[in-house]
C-alpha positions as CSV (number, residue, x, y, z in Angstrom):
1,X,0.0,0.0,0.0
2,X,2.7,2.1,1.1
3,X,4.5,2.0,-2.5
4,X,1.2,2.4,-4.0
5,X,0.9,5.8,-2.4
6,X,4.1,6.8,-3.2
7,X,4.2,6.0,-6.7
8,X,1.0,7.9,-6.9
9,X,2.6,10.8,-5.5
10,X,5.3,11.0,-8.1
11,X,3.1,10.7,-10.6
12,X,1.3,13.1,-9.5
13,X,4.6,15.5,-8.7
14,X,5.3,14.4,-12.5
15,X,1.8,15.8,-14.1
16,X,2.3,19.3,-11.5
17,X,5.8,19.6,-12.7
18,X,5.0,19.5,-16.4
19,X,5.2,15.9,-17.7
20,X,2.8,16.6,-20.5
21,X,3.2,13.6,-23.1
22,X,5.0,13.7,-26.3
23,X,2.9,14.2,-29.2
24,X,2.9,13.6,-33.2
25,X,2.1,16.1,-35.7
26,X,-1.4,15.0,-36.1
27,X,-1.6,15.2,-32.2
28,X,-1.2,11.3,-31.1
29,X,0.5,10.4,-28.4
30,X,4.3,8.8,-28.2
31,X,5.1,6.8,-25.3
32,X,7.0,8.3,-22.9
33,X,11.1,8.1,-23.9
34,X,12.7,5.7,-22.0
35,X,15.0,6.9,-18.5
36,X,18.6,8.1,-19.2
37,X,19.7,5.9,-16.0
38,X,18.7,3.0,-14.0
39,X,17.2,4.5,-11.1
40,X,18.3,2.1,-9.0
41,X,22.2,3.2,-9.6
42,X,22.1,6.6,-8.6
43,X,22.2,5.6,-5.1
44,X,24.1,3.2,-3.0
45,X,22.3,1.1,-0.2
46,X,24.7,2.1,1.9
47,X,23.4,6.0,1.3
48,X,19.4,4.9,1.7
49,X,20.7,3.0,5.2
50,X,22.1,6.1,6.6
51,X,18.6,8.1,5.5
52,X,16.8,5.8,7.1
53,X,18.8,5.4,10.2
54,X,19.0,1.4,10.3
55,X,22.4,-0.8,10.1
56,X,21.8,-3.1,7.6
57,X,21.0,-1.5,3.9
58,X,17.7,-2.5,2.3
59,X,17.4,-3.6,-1.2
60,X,15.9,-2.1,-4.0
61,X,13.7,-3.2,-6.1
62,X,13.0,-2.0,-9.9
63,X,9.8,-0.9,-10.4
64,X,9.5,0.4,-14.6
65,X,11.0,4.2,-14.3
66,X,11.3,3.8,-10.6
67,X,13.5,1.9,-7.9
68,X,11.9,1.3,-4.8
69,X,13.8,0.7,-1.2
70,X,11.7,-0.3,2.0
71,X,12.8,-1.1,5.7
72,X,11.1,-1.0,8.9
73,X,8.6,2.4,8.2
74,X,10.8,4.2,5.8
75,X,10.2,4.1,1.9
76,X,12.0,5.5,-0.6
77,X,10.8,5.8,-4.2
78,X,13.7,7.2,-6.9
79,X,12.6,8.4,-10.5
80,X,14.8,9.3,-13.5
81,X,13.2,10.4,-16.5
82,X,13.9,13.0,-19.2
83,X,13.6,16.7,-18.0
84,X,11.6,19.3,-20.3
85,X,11.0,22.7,-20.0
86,X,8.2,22.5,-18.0
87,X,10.1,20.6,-15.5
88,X,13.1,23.6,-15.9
89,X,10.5,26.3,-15.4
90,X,9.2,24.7,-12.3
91,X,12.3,24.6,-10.6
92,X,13.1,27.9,-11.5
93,X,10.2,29.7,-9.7
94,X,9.5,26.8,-6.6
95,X,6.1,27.3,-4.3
96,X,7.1,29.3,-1.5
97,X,7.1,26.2,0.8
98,X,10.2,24.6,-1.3
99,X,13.4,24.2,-0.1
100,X,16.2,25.6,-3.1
101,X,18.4,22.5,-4.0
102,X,21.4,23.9,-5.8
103,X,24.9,22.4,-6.7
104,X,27.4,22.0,-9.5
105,X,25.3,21.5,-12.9
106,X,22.1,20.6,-10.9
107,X,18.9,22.5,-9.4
108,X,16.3,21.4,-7.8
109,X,13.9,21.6,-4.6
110,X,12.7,19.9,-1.6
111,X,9.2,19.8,-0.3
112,X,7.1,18.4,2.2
113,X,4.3,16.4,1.0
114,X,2.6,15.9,4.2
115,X,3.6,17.5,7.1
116,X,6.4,15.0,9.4
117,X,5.4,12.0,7.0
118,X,7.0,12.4,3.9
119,X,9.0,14.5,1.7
120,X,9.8,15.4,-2.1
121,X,12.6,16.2,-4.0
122,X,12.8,17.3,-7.3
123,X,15.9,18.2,-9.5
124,X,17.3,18.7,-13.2
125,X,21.1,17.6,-14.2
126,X,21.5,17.9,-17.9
127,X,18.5,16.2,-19.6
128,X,17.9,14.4,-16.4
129,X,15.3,15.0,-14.4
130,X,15.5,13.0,-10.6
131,X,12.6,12.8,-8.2
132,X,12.7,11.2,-4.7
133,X,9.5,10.1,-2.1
134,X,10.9,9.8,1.1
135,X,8.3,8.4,3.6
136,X,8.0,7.6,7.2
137,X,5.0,5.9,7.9
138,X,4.9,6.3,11.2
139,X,5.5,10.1,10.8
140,X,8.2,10.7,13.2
141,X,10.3,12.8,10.7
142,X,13.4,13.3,12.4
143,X,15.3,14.9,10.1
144,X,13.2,13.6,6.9
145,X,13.4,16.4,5.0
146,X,17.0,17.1,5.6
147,X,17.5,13.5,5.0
148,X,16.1,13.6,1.4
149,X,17.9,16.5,0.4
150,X,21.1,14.8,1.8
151,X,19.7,11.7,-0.5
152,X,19.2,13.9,-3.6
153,X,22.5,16.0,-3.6
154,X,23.8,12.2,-3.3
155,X,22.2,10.9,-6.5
156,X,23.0,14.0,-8.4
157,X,27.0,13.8,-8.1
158,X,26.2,10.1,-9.1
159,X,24.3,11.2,-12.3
């Protein structure tokens, strides 16, 4: 249930952040073009352990475009697709409740999805665009939104 809910979130954080499909001249739609990079390689285990503050590293599992890694109540759900404009734009001018995610040839943002329970992060490196669901089901937070920007400047000096 729990990965349900997250990859409905991205999905949704995909449409809000200007997925629109690819379409043909006469207006048909393309399929969506395959992800740059397996999103399961743009973090180690050893990097999801720390974020969710256990010992041993959970595993990942592939998921189409996403990589999924679950252990005790934590969840964390990684996307890699193809960044547009849309998805540029939208980083460039972040709701006021975002956090700024900035580094060496990326940008992005961080926001909470619902309050002490989960948290989103969103960047663009090149033509990649990255998107992490981090969620604690039992909504203790501690640190969960530092954590997933910790997670996401990670993955982007792995891109």
């Amino acid at each position: 249930m729990r990965l349900i809910c997250a990859v409905a979130l991205v999905a949704v954080f995909i449409a809000a952040c200007g997925g629109a499909a690819r379409t043909t001249p006469v207006g048909r739609a393309l399929p969506p073009a395959p992800p740059p990079v397996n999103p399961c390689s743009v973090l180690t285990r050893h990097q999801v352990s720390v974020a969710f503050r256990v010992a041993a590293p959970p595993t990942a599992r592939r998921i189409g475009a996403a990589c999924s890694y679950h252990q005790r109540h934590y969840t964390l759900t990684v996307t890699v697709g193809v960044a547009t404009a849309a998805n540029r734009d939208s980083l460039e001018h972040p709701i006021a409740s975002a956090t700024r995610l900035d580094g060496p040839g990326y940008a992005g943002t961080a926001t909470d999805y619902i309050r002490e329970a989960q948290t989103g992060v969103a960047l663009v490196k090149g033509r990649i665009l990255l998107m992490l669901v981090l969620t604690d089901t039992k909504g203790h937070r501690r640190s969960l939104h530092r954590a997933a920007i910790a997670l996401g400047r990670d993955a982007a000096r792995r891109l």
